[in-house]
C-alpha positions in Angstrom: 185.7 123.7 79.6 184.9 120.0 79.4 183.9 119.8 83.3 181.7 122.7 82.9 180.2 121.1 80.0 179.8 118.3 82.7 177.8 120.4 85.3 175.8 122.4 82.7 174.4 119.0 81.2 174.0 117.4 85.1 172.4 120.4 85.8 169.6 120.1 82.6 169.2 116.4 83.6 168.7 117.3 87.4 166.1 120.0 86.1 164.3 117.7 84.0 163.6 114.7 86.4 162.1 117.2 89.1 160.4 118.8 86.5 159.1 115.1 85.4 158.4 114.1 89.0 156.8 117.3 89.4 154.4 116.7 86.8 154.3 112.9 87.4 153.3 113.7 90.9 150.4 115.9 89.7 149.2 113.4 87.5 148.6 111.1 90.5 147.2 113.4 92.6 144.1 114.5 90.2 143.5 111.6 88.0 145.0 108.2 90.4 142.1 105.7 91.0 144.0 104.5 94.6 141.5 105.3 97.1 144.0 106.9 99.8 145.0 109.4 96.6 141.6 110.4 95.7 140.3 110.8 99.5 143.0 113.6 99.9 142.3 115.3 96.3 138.9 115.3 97.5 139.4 117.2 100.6 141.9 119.1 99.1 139.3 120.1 96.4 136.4 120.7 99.1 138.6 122.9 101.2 139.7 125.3 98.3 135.9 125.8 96.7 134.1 126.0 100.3 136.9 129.1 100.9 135.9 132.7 99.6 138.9 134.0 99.0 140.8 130.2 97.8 138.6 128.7 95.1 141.5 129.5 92.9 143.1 126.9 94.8 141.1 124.2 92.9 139.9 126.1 89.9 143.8 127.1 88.9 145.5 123.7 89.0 142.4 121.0 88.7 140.2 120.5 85.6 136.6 121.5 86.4 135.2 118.2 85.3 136.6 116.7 88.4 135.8 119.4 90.6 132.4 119.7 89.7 132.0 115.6 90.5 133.7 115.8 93.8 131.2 119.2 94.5 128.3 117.4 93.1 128.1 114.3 95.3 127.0 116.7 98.3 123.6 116.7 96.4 122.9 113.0 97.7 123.8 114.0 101.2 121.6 116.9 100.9 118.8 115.0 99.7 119.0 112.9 103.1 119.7 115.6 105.4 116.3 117.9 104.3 114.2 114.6 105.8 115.8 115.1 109.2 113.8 115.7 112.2 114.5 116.0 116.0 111.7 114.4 117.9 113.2 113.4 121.7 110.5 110.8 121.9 111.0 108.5 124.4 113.8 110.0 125.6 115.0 110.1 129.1 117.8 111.2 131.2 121.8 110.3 130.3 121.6 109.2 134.0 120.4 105.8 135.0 121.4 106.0 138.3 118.0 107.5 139.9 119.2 106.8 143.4 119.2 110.0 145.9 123.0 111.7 146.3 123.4 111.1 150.0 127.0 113.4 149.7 127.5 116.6 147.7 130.6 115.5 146.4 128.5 112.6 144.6 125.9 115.1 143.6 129.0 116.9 142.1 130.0 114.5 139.9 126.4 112.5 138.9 126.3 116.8 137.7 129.5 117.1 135.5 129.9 113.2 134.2 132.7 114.5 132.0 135.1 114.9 134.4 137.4 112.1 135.3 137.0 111.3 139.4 140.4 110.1 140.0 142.5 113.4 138.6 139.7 115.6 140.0 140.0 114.3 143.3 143.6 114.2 143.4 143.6 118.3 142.3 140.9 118.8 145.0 143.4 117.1 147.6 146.2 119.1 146.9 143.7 122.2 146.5 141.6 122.1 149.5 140.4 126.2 150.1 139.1 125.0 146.5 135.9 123.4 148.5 136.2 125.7 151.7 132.3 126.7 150.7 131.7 123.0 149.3 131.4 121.8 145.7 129.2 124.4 144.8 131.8 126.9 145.1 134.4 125.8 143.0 136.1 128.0 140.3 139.3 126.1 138.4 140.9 128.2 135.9 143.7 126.2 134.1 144.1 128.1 131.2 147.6 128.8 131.1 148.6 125.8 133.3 149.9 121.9 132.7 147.8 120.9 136.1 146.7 117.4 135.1 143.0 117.8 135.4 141.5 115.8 132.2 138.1 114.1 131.4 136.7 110.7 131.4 138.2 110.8 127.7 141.5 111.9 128.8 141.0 115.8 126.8 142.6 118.6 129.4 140.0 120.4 131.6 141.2 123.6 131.0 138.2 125.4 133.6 136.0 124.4 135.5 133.0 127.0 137.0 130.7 125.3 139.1 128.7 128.7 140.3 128.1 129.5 136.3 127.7 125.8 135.6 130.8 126.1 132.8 133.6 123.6 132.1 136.2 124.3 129.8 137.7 121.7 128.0 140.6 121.2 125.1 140.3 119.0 122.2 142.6 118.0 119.6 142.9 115.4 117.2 145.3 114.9 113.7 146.0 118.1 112.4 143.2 120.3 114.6 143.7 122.1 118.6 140.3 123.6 119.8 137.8 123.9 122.5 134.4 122.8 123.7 131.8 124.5 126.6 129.7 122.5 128.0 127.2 124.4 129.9 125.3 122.7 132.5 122.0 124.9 132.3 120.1 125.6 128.6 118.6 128.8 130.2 121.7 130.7 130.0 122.1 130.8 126.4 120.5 133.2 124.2 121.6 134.7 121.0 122.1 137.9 120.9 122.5 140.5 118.0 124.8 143.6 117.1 123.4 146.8 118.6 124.0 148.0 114.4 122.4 144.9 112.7 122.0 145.9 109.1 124.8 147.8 109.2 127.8 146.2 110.8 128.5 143.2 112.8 130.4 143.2 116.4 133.3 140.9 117.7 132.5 138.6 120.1 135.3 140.1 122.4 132.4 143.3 122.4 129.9 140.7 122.8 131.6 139.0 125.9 131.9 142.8 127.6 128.6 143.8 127.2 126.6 140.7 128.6 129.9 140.1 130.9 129.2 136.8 129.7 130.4 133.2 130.7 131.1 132.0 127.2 130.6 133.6 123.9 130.6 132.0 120.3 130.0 133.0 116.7 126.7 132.3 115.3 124.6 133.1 111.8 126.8 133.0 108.8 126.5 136.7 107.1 126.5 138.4 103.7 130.2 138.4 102.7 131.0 139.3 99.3 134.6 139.0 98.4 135.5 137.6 101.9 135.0 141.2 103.0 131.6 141.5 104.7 131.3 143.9 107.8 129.1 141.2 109.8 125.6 143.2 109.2 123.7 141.4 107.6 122.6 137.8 108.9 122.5 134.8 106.4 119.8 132.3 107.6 117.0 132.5 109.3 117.5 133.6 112.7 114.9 133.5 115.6 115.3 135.0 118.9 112.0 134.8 121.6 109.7 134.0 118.9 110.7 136.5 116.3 112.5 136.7 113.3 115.4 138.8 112.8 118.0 137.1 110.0 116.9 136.0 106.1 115.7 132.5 105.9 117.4 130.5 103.5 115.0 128.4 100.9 117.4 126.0 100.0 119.3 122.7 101.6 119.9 124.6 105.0 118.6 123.2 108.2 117.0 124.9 111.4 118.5 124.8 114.7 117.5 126.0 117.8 116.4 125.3 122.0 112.4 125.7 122.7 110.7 126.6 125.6 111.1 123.4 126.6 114.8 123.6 127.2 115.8 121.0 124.5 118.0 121.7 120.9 115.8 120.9 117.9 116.9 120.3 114.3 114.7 120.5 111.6 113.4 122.4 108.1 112.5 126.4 109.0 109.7 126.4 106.8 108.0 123.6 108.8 108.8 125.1 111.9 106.7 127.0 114.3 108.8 129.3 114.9 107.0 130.7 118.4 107.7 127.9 120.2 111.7 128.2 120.0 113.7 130.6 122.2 116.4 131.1 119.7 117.3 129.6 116.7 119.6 129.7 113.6 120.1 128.7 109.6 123.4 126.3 108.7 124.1 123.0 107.9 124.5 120.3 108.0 122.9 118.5 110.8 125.4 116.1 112.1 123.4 113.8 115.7 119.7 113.5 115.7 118.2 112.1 118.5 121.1 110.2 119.2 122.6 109.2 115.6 125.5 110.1 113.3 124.2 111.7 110.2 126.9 112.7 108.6 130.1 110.9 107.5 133.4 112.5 106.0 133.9 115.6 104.7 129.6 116.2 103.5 131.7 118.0 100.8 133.3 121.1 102.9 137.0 120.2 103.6 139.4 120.8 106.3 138.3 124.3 107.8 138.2 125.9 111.4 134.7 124.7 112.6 132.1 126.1 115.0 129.5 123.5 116.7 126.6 123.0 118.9 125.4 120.3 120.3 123.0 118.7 123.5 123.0 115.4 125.7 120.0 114.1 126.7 120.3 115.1 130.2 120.3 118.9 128.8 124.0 119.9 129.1 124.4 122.3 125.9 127.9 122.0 124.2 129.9 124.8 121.8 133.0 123.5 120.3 135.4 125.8 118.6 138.2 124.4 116.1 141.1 126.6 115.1 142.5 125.9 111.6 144.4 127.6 108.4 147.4 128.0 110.9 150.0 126.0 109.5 152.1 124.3 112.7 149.2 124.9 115.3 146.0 123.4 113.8 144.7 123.4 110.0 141.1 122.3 111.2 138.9 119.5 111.1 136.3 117.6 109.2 132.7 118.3 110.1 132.6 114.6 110.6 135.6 115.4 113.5 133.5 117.6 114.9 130.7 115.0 114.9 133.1 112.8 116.4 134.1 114.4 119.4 130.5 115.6 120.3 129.4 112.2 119.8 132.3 111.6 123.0 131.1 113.2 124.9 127.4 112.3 125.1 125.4 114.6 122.5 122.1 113.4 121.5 121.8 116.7 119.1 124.3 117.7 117.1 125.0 121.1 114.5 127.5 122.1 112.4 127.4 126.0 112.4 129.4 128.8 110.4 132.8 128.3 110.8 136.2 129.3 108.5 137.3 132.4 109.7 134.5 133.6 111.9 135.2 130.5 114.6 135.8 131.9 118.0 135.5 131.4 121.9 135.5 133.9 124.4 135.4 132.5 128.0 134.6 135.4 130.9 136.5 138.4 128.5 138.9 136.3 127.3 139.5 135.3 123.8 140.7 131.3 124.0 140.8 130.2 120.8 142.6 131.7 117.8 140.8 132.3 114.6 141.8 132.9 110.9 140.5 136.1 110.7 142.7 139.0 109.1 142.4 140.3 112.7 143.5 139.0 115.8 139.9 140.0 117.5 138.1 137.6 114.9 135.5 139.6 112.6 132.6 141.3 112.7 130.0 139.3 113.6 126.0 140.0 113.3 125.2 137.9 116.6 126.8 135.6 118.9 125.6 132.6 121.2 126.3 134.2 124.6 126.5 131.8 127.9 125.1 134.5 130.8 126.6 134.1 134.0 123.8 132.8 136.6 122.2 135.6 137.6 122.4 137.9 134.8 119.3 138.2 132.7 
């Protein structure tokens, strides 16, 4: 009787202290003034309330006072994104080297920078019915292979399609897996719309089957009450050859888009002449113009999957895809990350699109990322960025 006295009373004791760590911990974690604390409750915050169908997250466990000053400081950064404007003046070529290629192989790489010379070559040389037709011809698919093919930046090259001007490559940093296209020529990309817009959106697995395209992305954010929208109806202005075809957004949003000109510009909609621009979409935030970082941190959105566009000044056109929610594969990244690794790879312009569970890369049919979505297939989108392969109109 006396030892089980014993264990019942170790037993309330041992219930107690977790129960007064438990609450000591959460003490920390909302109200601690020690900057590596409140950097984590932030994002933590951010994530939950910028997630439909999480808010509760935040709203259950945190007292709205502090939420609503974490949310809040967004309005500062909003302030100084609505005064930003691409221009491209006096703007020239990444390339300084002007000289003539005198060999296609040095044509090949002034072309794709990115790549890194010495693994390229050494593929090549262990690969040669790779350049049977030259340089021009050549078509790596490393997908589902550990060939050591990487970048300048030392990121895997997972495919490389010289005829469609693609490459392929994978990015990951702490926490986040995803993938980037850089395509070499702006006049393959379009955006392109569900053949039910108003109705219901498409996946971009039917997107990449009907334009048998090269690449496809997400694009517009849509109407998505309850974190169950069908994908109809776009959210944002959207522009495509000179027309409009979404609901402009009169609020912090910014304008994105490539003109006739070939080159991305960011800037307000309702200052924009809209005739001029090829295609275009509604998001935020803005995070390179002409060349600069213009947003730092979190801009108040959290750790999510992300979805990004971006240029270098020599016209290469970037799409970067980052998985996230997935517990033991990649949670996501900052829109600051995604700023980061843009930034690496030479963007002058750069654009944070929709992302959460709407992020998703298809590359010639197949899907090669993996979203949050409920589905496998990613959800119904209401249009897509769609890469054409060279020759397609």
């Amino acid at each position: 009787m006396a030892y089980r006295k014993k264990a019942h009373r170790k037993l309330k004791y041992t219930i107690l202290i977790i129960i007064g760590c438990l609450i000591a911990s959460y003490l920390i974690f909302v109200f601690s003034p020690i900057p590596f604390v409140r950097k984590w409750r932030d994002i933590y915050i951010e994530t939950a309330m910028t997630t439909n169908s999480h808010k509760w997250l935040a709203t259950m466990f945190i007292p709205h006072s502090i939420i609503d000053e974490v949310m809040s400081r967004r309005d500062a950064e909003e302030a100084e994104q609505e005064k930003l404007e691409s221009n491209w003046d006096n703007t020239t070529s990444d390339s300084s080297d002007d000289t003539p290629d005198d060999t296609e192989k040095n044509a090949f790489f002034k072309k794709y920078p990115e790549l890194d010379s010495s693994s390229f070559n050494e593929y090549l040389s262990s690969h040669k019915y790779l350049t049977e037709s030259g340089y021009s011809g050549i078509v790596i698919d490393n997908l589902r292979s550990s060939a050591p093919l990487l970048t300048r930046e030392g990121d895997k090259i997972l495919a490389v399609d010289v005829p469609n001007n693609t490459v392929i490559i994978g990015v990951s940093g702490d926490g986040y897996v995803g993938k980037l296209a850089i395509v070499k020529n702006t006049d393959q990309v379009s955006v392109e719309t569900s053949s039910r817009i108003g109705t219901i959106g498409e996946t971009a697995g039917v997107y990449s089957k009907r334009y048998d395209a090269e690449v496809v992305i997400n694009a517009s954010a849509f109407r998505d009450a309850g974190g169950h929208g069908s994908g109809g109806l776009i959210r944002g202005a959207c522009v495509h050859n000179g027309k409009e075809t979404g609901h402009p957004e009169r609020s912090f949003w910014k304008f994105v888009g490539v003109k006739n000109d070939g080159r991305m510009y960011i800037s307000n909609y309702y200052n924009t002449d809209i005739s001029s621009y090829r295609w275009g979409l509604e998001f935020y935030p803005a995070l390179i113009v002409d060349g600069a970082n213009v947003v730092d941190g979190t801009y108040g959105m959290g750790i999510q999957p992300r979805t990004a566009i971006g240029q270098t000044r020599s016209g290469d056109f970037m799409m970067l895809i980052i998985d996230g929610r997935q517990v033991g594969y990649s949670l996501g990244c900052t829109v600051s990350d995604c700023e980061k690794i843009l930034m690496r790879y030479n963007a002058y312009q750069a654009f944070n699109l929709d992302g959460g569970s709407s992020s998703i890369m298809y590359y010639k049919g197949q899907q090669i990322t993996k979203p949050s979505s409920v589905s496998s297939l990613g959800r119904y989108l209401p249009n897509a960025l769609v890469v054409r392969k060279t020759g397609r109109s």
